[in-house]
C-alpha positions in Angstrom: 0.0 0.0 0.0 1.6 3.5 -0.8 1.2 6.1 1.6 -1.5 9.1 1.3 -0.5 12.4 0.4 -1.0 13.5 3.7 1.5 11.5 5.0 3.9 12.1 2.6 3.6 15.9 3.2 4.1 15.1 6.9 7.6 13.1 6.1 8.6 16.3 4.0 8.2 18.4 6.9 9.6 16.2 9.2 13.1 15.9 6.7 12.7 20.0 6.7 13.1 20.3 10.7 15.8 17.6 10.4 18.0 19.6 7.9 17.1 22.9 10.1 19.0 21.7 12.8 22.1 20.4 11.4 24.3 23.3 12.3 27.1 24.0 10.0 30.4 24.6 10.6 31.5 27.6 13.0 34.0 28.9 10.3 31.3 28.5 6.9 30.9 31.9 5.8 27.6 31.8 4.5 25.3 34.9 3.4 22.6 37.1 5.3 19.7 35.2 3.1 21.2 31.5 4.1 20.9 32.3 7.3 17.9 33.8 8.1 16.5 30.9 6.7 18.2 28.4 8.7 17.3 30.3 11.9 14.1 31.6 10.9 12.1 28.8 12.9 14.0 30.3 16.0 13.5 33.5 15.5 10.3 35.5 16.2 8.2 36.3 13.8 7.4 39.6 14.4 11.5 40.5 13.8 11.5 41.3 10.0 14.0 40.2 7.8 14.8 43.6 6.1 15.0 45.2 9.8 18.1 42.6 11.1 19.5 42.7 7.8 19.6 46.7 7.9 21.2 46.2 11.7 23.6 44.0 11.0 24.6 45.8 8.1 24.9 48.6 10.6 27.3 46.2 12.8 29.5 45.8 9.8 28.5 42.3 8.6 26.9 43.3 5.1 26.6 40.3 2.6 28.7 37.2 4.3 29.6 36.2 7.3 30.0 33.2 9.6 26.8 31.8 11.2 28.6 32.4 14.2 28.7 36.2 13.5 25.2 36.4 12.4 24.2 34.5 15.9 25.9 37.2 18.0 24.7 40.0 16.1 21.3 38.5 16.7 22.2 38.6 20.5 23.3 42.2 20.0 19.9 43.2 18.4 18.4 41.8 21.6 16.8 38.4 20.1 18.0 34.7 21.7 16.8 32.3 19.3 14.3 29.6 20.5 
């Protein structure tokens, strides 16, 4: 028996989350966009994209940096992700 569409779309969605939470390494430089989506689930919504990007622009990381720099910048804009 194959399984339902329903189901399938939950395994998707299940193998999203997974591949959310691998963490890459400290040192991959990796740009703004990347990152907000791999942290994006842990951030909350209300924090808008173009509003950290404009702030940490401000901080001095504009295009790429590690995800370890975009974390603490997040810190610094007074957001701990979930």
């Amino acid at each position: 028996m194959e399984p339902s569409a329903t189901e399938l779309k939950q395994k998707i969605k299940e193998m999203e989350q997974l591949k959310r939470k691998v963490e890459p390494l400290s040192d991959e430089v990796v740009t703004f966009d990347a990152w907000f989506h791999r942290r994006k689930d842990g951030i909350p919504s209300r924090h808008m994209k173009e509003i950290l990007s404009a702030d940490f622009s401000s901080r001095g990381l504009k295009g790429t940096a590690t995800m370890e720099q975009f974390d603490k910048a997040l810190v610094l804009y007074g957001v701990k992700l979930k």
